[in-house]
C-alpha positions as CSV (number, residue, x, y, z in Angstrom):
1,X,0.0,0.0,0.0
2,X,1.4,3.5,-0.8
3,X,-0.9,5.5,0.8
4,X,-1.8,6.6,4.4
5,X,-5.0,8.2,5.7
6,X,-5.2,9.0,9.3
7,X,-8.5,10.1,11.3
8,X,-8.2,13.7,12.3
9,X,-9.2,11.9,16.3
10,X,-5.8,9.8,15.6
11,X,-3.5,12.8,16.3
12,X,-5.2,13.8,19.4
13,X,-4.8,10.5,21.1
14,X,-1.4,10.2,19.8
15,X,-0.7,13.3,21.4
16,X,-2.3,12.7,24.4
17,X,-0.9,9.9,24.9
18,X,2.6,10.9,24.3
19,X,2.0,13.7,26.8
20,X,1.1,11.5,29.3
21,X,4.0,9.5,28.7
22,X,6.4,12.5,28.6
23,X,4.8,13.5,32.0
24,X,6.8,9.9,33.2
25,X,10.0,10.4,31.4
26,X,10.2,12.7,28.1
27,X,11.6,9.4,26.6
28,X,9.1,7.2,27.3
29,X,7.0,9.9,25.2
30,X,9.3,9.7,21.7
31,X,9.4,5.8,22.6
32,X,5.7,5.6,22.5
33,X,5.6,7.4,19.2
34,X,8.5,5.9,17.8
35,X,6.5,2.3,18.5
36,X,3.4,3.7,17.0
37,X,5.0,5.1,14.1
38,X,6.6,1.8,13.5
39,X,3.3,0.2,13.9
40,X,2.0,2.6,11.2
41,X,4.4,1.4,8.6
42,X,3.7,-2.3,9.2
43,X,0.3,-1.3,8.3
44,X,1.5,-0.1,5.0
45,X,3.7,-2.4,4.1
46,X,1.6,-5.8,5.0
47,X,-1.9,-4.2,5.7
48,X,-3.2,-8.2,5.2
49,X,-1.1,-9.5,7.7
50,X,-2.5,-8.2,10.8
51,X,-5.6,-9.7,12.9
52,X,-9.1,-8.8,11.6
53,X,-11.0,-7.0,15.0
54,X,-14.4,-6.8,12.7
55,X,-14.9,-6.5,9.3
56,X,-12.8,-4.4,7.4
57,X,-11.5,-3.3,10.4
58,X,-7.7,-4.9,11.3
59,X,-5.3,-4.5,14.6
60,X,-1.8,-3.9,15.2
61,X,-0.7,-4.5,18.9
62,X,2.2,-2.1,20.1
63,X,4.9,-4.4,21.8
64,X,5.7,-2.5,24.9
65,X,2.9,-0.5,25.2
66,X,-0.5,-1.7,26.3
67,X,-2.1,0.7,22.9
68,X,-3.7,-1.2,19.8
69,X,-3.3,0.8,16.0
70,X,-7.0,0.4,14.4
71,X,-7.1,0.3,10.7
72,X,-8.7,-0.6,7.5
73,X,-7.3,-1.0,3.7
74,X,-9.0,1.0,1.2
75,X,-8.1,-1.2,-1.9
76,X,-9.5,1.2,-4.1
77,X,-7.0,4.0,-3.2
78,X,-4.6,1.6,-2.5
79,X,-4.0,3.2,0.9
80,X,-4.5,2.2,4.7
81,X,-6.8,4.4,6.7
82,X,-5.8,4.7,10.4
83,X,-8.9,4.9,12.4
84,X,-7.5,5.5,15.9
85,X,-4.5,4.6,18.8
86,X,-6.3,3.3,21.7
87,X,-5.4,1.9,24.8
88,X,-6.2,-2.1,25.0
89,X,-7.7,-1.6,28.4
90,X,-9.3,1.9,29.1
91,X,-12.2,1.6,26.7
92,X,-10.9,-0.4,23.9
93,X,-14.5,0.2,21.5
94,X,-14.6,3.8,22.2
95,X,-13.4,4.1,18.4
96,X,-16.2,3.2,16.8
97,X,-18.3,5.8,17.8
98,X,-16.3,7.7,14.9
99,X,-17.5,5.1,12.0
């Protein structure tokens, strides 16, 4: 996949989140985005590889960080459309309110 849409709710909890982190150890904040980044780019690269959570919807689990990556592939635009950054505990279906 080439390209990359991102829901405009996607920065906030990124940034959120990193703040949080940051708040800990600054870090610990550019860890947590570095991991998510990463996570993003596995989501390009092989979009078909990761777990189904619901059709279309797909899941990438971040390794040391207890936050999921929610996306779909658009075929049709060739791109994958991340639909949010949560955390896998504190309200892990609060996303789909945005679908």
């Amino acid at each position: 996949m080439t390209g990359l849409i991102i829901h405009p709710e996607v920065i906030e909890e990124l940034a959120e989140a990193a703040n949080w982190y940051r708040a800990i150890d600054s870090e610990l904040g550019e860890r947590f985005l570095s991991e998510v980044y990463q996570g993003i780019r596995k989501a390009q690269e092989t979009p078909l590889h990761y777990r189904m959570i619901g059709n279309p919807y797909r899941r990438i689990l971040c390794e040391s960080f207890p936050y999921r990556i929610v996306f779909e592939v658009i075929e049709e635009m060739q791109s994958v459309h991340i639909v949010a950054v949560t955390h896998q505990m504190r309200h892990p279906d609060q996303w789909k309110k945005r679908l």
